[in-house]
C-alpha positions in Angstrom: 0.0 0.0 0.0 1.6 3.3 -1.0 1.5 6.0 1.7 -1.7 7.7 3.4 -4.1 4.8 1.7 -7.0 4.0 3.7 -9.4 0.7 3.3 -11.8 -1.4 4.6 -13.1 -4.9 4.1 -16.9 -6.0 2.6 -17.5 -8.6 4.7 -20.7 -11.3 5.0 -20.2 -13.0 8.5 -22.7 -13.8 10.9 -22.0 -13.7 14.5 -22.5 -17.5 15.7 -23.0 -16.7 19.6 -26.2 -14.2 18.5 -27.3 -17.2 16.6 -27.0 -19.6 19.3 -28.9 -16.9 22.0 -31.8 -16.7 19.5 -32.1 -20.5 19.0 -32.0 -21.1 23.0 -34.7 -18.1 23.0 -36.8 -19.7 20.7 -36.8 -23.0 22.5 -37.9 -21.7 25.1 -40.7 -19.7 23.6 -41.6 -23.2 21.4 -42.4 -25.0 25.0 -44.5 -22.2 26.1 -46.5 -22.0 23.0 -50.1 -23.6 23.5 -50.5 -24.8 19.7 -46.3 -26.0 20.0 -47.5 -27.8 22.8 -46.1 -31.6 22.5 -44.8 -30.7 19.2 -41.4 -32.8 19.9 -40.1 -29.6 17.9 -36.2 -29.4 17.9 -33.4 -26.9 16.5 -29.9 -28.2 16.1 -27.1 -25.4 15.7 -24.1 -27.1 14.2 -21.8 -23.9 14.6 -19.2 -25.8 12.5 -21.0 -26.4 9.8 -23.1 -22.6 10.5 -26.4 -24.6 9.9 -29.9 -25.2 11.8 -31.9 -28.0 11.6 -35.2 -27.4 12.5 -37.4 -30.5 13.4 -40.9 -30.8 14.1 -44.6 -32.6 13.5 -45.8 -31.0 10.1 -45.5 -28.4 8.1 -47.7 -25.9 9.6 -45.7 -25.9 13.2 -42.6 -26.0 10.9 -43.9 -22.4 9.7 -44.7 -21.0 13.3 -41.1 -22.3 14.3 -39.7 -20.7 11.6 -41.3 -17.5 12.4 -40.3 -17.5 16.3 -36.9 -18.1 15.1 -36.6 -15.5 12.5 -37.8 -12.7 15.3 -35.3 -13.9 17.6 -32.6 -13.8 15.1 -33.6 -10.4 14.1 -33.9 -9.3 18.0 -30.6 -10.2 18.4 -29.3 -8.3 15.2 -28.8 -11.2 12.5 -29.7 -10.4 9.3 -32.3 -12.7 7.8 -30.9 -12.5 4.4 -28.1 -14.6 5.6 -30.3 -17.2 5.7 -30.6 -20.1 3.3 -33.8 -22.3 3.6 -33.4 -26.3 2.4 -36.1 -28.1 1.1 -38.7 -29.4 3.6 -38.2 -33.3 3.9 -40.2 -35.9 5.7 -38.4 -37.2 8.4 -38.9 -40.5 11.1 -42.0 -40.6 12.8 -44.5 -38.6 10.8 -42.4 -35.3 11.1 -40.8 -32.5 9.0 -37.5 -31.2 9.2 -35.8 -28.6 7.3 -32.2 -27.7 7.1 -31.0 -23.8 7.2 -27.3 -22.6 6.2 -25.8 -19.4 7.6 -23.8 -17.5 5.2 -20.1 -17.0 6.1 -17.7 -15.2 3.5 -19.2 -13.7 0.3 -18.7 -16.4 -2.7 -16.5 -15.4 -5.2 -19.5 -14.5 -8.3 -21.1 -12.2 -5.2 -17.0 -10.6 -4.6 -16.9 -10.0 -8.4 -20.5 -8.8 -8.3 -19.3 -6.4 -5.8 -15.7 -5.3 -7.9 -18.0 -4.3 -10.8 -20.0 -2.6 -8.9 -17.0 -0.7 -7.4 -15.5 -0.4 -11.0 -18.6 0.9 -12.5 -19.1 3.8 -10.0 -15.6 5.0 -11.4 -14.6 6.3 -8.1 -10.8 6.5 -7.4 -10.7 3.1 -5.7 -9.1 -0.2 -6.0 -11.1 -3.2 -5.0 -9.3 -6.8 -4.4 -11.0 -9.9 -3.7 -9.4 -11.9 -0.8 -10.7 -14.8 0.1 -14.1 -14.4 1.5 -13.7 -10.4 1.7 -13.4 -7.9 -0.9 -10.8 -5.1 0.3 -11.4 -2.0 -0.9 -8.6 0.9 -1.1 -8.4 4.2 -1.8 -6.0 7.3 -0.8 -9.2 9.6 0.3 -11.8 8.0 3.0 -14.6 10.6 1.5 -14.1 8.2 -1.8 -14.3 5.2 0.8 -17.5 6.6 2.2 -19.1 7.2 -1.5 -18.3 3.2 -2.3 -20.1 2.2 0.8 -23.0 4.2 -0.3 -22.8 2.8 -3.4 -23.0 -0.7 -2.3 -25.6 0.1 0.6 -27.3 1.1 -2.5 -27.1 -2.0 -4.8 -29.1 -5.0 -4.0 -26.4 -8.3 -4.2 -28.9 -10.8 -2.1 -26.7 -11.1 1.3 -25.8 -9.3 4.2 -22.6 -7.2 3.8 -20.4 -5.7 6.4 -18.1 -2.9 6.0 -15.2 -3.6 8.4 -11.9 -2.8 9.2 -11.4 0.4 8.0 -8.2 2.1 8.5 -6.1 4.6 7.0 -2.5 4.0 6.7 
């Protein structure tokens, strides 16, 4: 980096301990619920695998399980887009269970996504995909602040976070 550059990094992360608060808070609201009542309903965090299974008698108490989950998740600040909804199967016993993935790094067509986007604002930036993050570089942090704006603006499907920024 050549002298007085600033940057920041696009990030897509989702924090796994507000995940895991909202699933024990949704447990817990599942047993009090009268028509949950009995339900055998169940949601399995596997936080190395960042997915949710959610378990339960049929397809209408999969909904309402869904729903109590997705207001605790938002409660506790995690954005909805970065979930990803399976297919509902038929599981043992006459029940439904339905897997959910948590996005974790932005995939590399979303990073280029983002680049263009970058690119096509013409703003006097450099944007480099590394790994899951897209760093983004520039020598004035006005110019850094416009190419937030610009990607707050543009709809690419997932949750982005602007992190790291520092100026060098």
């Amino acid at each position: 980096m050549a002298a007085h550059e600033n940057s920041f990094d696009v990030a897509s992360e989702v924090q796994m301990p507000e995940v895991s608060n909202a699933v024990q808070q949704a447990l817990k609201e599942i047993t009090t619920r009268y028509d949950l009542k009995n339900s055998r309903t169940t949601i399995q965090l596997d936080e190395k695998e960042k997915t949710l299974t959610l378990a339960t008698q049929d397809d209408y108490k999969l909904t309402a399980v869904t729903e109590i989950l997705q207001q605790k998740l938002v409660k506790r600040g995690v954005s909805l887009r970065a979930l990803t909804f399976g297919a509902v199967e038929a599981a043992s016993g006459s029940t439904v269970r339905q897997k959910v993935t948590l996005q974790s790094g932005i995939a590399s067509e979303k990073a280029r996504e983002i680049v263009r986007v970058i690119k096509d604002a013409k703003l006097k930036v450099q944007a480099a995909i590394q790994g899951d993050v897209v760093r983004v570089s520039g020598k004035d942090r006005d110019t850094l602040q416009e190419a937030i704006a610009k990607l707050r603006a543009h709809d690419f499907g997932i949750d982005l976070q602007f992190i790291n920024f520092r100026s060098q």
